[in-house]
LUMMARDO-296886 format. One line per 3 residues: number of its first residue (from 1); their letters; for each residue x negated, y, z of C-alpha. Coordinates in Angstrom, 1 decimal. Example, Ala and Ser with C-alpha at 12.3 -4.5 7.8 and 13.67 -1.06 7.14 Angstrom:
1 = AS = -12.3 -4.5 7.8; -13.7 -1.1 7.1;
***
This chain:
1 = XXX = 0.0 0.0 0.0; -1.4 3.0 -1.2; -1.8 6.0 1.6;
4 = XXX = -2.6 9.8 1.4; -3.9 12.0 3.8; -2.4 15.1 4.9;
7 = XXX = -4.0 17.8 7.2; -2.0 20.8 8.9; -3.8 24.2 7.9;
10 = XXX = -3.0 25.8 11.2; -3.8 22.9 14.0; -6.2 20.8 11.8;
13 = XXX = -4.3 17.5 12.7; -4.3 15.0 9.9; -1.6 12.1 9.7;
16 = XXX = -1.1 9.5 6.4; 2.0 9.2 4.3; 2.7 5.6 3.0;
19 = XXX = 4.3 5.6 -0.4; 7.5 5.7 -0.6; 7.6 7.8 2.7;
22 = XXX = 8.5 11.2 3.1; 5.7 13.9 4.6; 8.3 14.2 7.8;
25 = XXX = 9.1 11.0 8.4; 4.9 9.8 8.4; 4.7 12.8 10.6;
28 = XXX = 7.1 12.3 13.5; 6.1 8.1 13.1; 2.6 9.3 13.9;
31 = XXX = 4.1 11.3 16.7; 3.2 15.1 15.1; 6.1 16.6 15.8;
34 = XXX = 7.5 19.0 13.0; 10.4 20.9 13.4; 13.6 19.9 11.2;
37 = XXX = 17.3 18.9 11.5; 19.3 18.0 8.4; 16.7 15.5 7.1;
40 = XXX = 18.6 15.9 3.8; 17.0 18.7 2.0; 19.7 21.4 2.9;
43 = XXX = 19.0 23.3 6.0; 15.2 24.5 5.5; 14.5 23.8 9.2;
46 = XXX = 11.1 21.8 7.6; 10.0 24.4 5.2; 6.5 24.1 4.8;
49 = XXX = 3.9 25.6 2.0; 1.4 23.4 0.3; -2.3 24.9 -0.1;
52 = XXX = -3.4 22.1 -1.4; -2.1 19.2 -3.2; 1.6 17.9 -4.9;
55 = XXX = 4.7 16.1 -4.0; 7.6 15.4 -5.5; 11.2 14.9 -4.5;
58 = XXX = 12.2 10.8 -5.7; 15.7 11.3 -3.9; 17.2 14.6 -3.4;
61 = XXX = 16.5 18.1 -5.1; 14.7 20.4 -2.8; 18.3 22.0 -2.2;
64 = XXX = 17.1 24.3 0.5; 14.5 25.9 -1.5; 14.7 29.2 -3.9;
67 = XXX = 13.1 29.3 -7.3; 11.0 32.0 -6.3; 9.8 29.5 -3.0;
70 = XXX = 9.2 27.0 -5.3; 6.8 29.3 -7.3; 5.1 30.0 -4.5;
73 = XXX = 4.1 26.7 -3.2; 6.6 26.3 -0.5; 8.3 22.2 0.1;
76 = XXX = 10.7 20.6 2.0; 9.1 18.2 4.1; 11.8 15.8 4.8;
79 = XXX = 11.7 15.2 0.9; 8.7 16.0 -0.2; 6.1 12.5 -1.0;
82 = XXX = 2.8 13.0 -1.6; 1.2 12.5 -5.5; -1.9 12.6 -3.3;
85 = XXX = -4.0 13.8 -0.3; -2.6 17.4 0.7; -3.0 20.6 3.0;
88 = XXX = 0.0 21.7 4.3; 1.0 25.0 6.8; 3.6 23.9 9.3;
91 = XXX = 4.5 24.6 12.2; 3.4 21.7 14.6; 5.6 22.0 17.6;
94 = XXX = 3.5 21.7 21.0; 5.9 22.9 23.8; 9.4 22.8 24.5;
97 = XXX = 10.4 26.3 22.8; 10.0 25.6 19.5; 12.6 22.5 19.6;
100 = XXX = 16.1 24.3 18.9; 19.0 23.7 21.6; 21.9 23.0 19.4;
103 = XXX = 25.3 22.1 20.1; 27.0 19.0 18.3; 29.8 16.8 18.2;
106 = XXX = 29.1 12.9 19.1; 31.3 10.4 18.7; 31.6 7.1 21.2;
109 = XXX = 30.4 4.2 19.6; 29.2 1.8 22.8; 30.8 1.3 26.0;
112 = XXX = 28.4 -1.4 27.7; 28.3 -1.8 32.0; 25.0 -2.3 32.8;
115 = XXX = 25.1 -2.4 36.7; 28.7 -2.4 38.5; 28.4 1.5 38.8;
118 = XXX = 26.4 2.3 35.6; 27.7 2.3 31.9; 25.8 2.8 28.9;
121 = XXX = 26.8 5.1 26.3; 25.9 5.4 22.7; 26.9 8.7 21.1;
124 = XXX = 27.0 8.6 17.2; 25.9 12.3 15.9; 28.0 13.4 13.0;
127 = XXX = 26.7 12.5 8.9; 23.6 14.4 8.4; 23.1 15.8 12.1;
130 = XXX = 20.0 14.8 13.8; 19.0 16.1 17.8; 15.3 16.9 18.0;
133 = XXX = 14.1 16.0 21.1; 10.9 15.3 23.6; 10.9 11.9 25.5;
136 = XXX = 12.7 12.8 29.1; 14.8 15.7 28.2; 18.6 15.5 28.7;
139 = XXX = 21.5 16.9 27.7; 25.1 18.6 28.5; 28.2 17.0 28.1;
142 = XXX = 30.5 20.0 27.6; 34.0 19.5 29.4; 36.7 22.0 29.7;
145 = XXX = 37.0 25.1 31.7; 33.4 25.8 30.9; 32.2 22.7 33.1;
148 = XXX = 29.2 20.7 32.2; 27.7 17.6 32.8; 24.0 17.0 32.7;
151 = XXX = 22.6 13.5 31.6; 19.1 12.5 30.7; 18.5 11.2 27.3;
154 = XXX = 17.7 7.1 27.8; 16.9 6.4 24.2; 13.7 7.9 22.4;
157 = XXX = 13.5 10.2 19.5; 12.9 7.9 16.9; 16.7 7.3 17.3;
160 = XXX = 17.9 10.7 16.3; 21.3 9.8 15.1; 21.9 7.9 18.1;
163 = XXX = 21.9 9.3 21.8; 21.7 6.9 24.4; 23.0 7.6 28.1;
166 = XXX = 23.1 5.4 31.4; 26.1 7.4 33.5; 26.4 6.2 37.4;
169 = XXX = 30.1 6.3 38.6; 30.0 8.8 41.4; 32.6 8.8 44.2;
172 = XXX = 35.1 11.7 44.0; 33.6 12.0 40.6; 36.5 13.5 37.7;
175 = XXX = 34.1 13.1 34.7; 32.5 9.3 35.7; 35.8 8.4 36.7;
178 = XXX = 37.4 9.3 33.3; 33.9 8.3 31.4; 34.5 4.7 33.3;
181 = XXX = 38.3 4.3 33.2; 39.4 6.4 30.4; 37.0 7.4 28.1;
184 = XXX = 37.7 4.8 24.7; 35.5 3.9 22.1; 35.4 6.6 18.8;
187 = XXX = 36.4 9.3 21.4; 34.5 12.8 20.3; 32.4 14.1 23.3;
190 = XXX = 30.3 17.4 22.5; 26.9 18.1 23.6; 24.6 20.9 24.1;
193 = XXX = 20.9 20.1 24.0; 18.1 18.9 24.0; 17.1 20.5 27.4;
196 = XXX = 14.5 20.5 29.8; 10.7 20.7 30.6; 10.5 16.6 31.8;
199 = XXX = 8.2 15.0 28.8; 5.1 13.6 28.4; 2.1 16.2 28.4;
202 = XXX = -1.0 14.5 26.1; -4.1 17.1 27.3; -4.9 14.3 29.6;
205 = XXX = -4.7 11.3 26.9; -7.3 8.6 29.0; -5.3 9.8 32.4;
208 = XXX = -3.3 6.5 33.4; 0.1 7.0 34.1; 2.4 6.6 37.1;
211 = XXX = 6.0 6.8 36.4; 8.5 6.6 39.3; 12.5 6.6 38.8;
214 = XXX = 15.5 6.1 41.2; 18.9 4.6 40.0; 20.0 6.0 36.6;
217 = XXX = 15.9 8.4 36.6; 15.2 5.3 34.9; 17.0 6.7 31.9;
220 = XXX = 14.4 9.4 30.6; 11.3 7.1 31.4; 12.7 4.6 29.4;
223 = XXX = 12.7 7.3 26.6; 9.1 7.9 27.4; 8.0 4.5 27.7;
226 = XXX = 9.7 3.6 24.3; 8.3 6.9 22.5; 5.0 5.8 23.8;
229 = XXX = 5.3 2.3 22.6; 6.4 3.4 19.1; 3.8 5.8 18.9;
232 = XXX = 0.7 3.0 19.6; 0.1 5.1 22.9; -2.4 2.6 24.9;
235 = XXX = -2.8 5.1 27.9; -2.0 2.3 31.0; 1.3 2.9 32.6;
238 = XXX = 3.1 1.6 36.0; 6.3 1.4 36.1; 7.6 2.0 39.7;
241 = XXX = 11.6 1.3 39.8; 13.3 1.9 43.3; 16.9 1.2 44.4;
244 = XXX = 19.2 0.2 46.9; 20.0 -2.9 46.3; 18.1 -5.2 42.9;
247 = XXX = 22.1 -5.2 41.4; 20.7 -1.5 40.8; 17.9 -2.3 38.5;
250 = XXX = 20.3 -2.4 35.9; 17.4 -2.9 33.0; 15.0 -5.0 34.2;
253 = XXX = 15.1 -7.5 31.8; 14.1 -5.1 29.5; 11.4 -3.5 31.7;
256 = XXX = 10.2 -7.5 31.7; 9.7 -7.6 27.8; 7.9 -4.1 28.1;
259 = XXX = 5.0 -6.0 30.7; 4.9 -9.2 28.7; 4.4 -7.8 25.1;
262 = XXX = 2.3 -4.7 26.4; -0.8 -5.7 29.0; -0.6 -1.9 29.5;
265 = XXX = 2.3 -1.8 31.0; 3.0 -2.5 34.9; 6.0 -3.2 36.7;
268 = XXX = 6.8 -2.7 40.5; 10.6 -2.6 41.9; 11.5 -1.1 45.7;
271 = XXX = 14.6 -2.0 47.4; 16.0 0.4 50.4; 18.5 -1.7 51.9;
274 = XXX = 17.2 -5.1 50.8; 19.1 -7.7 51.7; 18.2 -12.0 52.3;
277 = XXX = 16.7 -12.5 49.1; 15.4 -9.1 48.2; 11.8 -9.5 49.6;
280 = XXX = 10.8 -11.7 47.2; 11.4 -9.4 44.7; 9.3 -6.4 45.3;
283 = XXX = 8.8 -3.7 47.9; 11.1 -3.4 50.9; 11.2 0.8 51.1;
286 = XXX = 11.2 3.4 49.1; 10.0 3.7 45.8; 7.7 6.3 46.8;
289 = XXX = 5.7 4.2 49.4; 5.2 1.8 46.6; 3.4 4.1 44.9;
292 = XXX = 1.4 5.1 47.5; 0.9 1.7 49.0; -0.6 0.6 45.7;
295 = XXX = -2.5 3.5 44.8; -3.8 5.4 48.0; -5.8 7.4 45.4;
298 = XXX = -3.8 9.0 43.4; -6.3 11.7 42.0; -6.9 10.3 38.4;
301 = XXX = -3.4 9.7 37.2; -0.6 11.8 35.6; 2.8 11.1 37.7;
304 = XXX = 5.9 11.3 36.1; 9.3 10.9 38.7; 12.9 11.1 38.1;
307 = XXX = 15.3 10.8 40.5; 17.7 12.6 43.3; 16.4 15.6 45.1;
310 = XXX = 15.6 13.2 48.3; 13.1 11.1 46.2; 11.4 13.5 44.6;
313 = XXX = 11.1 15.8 48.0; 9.7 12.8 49.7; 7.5 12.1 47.1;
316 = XXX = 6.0 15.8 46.3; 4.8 15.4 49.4; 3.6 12.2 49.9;
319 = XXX = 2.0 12.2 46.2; -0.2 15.4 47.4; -1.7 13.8 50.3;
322 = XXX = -3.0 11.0 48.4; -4.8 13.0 45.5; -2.1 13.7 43.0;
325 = XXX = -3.2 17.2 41.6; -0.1 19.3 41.8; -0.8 20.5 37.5;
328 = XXX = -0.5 16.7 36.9; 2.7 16.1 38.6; 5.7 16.0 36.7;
331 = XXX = 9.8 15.8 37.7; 13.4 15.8 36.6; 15.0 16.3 40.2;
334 = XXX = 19.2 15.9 40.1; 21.9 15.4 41.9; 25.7 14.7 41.3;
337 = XXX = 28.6 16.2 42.3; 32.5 16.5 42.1; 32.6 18.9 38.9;
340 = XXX = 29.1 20.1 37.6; 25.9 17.9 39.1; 23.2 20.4 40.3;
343 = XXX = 20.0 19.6 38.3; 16.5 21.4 38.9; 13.9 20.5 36.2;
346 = XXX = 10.2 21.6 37.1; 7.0 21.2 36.5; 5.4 23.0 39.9;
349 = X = 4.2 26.6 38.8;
***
């Protein structure tokens, strides 16, 4: 299979196309993350200008572009396939600003119990819609009355059509409650999003990873752990997974295939209130003195924790006394409630 370079004028990052494969698509496969949205050739959102090099368009005319932007070198990316090795300026988006928040229709197209008080969801975006997103962002279910619902995003952004969320029923709950008993499959939900500052940072590539989540914070390090996976990232992760009760661990089977097709990859679960047979199946406690209990050092590794406020409180503090460098420690810190959950996303400052 035949392969051409391309190199971003701005950033210098270089990435191959395969034939047959668009300049976006090799792009976001190699985890260089372009802007776009229609991926159809109509919106413009992945104009780019070629200074070196030529493409052409096998599938769709470059709909988005003008003659005159034609005659000046400029190419839609989600089209464009290379005729051979090319220079292109593009924006390469590194932060969390340059992704657009955009609101969208979804509709229902999974209803799956994972855990007797978590469901999955599966939200279909419309024809030609795709969410841009960073591993362990989330978005807002939009509800009447100018209510909101906040829920990370469980599936990784390779699956752009598809958004992927775990919900835990809360007691005294209107919107779990209806999303448990009520909501029915092809229902229209719509969604603000992607938001949030939870993702992975890569300045510290050969830092291992610690990754902590309780009950449903699974969700967005599954994103993460998934997006690394696709994207070849070898950096050595553990996977600490705490709940009440193992019932909780609503994924482990999954969490299981990650350790035993991926040597870089660790598992550990902690159960609060374990009961008779929960000892043999990983730490009695908290999740957070798991972590600490296996790594009393925690000065070389990035720390990524999602989870109620409680956890990560506990944590913050815990983490800091055993080495964790506070510009290395990352959170997504919520909690539910009756109407609108109150959800504090940091990064300390």
């Amino acid at each position: 299979m035949s392969e051409f370079e391309v190199r971003l004028a701005g950033s210098g990052t270089t990435f191959t196309v395969r034939t047959g494969e668009s300049v976006l698509d090799a792009a976001l496969r190699q985890g260089v993350m372009l802007p776009y949205s229609c991926k159809n050739g109509t919106c413009g959102s992945c104009k780019g200008t070629l200074v070196t090099g030529e493409v052409h368009y096998p599938f769709h005319p470059p709909m988005a572009l003008e003659r005159h932007e034609l005659a000046d070198s400029k190419t839609l990316l989600c089209q464009a396939e290379p005729l051979e090795d090319l220079v292109v300026e593009a924006r390469e988006i590194e932060a969390i600003r340059d992704i657009e928040v955009r609101r969208l229709p979804a509709r229902v197209m999974e209803k799956t119990l994972l855990a007797d008080n978590v469901m999955k969801l599966v939200l279909k975006l419309p024809a030609a819609q795709r969410l841009q997103f960073l591993a362990g962002q989330y978005i807002e279910i939009l509800l009447a009355g100018g209510k909101r619902r906040a829920f990370s995003i469980a599936s990784p952004p390779s699956s752009e059509d598809e958004i992927e969320l775990h919900v835990r029923h809360v007691e005294g709950g209107d919107f779990t409650g209806w999303v448990f008993n009520e909501l029915a499959l092809r229902d229209i939900l719509r969604l603000e999003g992607p938001l949030g500052t939870f993702f992975v940072r890569n300045d510290g590539a050969e830092r291992p990873l610690v990754m902590m989540g309780g009950g449903t914070g699974f969700a967005p390090l599954k994103s993460m752990i998934e997006d690394l996976l696709a994207h070849g990232d070898q950096r050595p992760i553990h996977l600490f997974w705490g709940a009440r009760t193992p019932a909780e661990l609503y994924q482990e089977g999954l969490v299981r295939e990650w350790t035993q097709a991926h040597p870089h990859i660790q598992y550990s679960s902690a159960i609060s209130e374990p009961g008779d047979d929960a000892a043999p199946r990983g730490f009695a406690g908290f999740v957070h003195e798991a972590v600490v209990d296996t790594y009393p050092d925690l000065s070389g590794h990035d720390v990524y924790m999602s989870g109620p406020p409680a956890m990560i409180d506990a944590a913050k503090q815990a983490f800091a006394a055993h080495g964790v460098h506070t510009d290395r420690l990352f959170y997504d810190s919520f909690e539910f409630g009756a109407d609108v959950p109150v959800r504090i996303l940091a990064r300390p400052h």
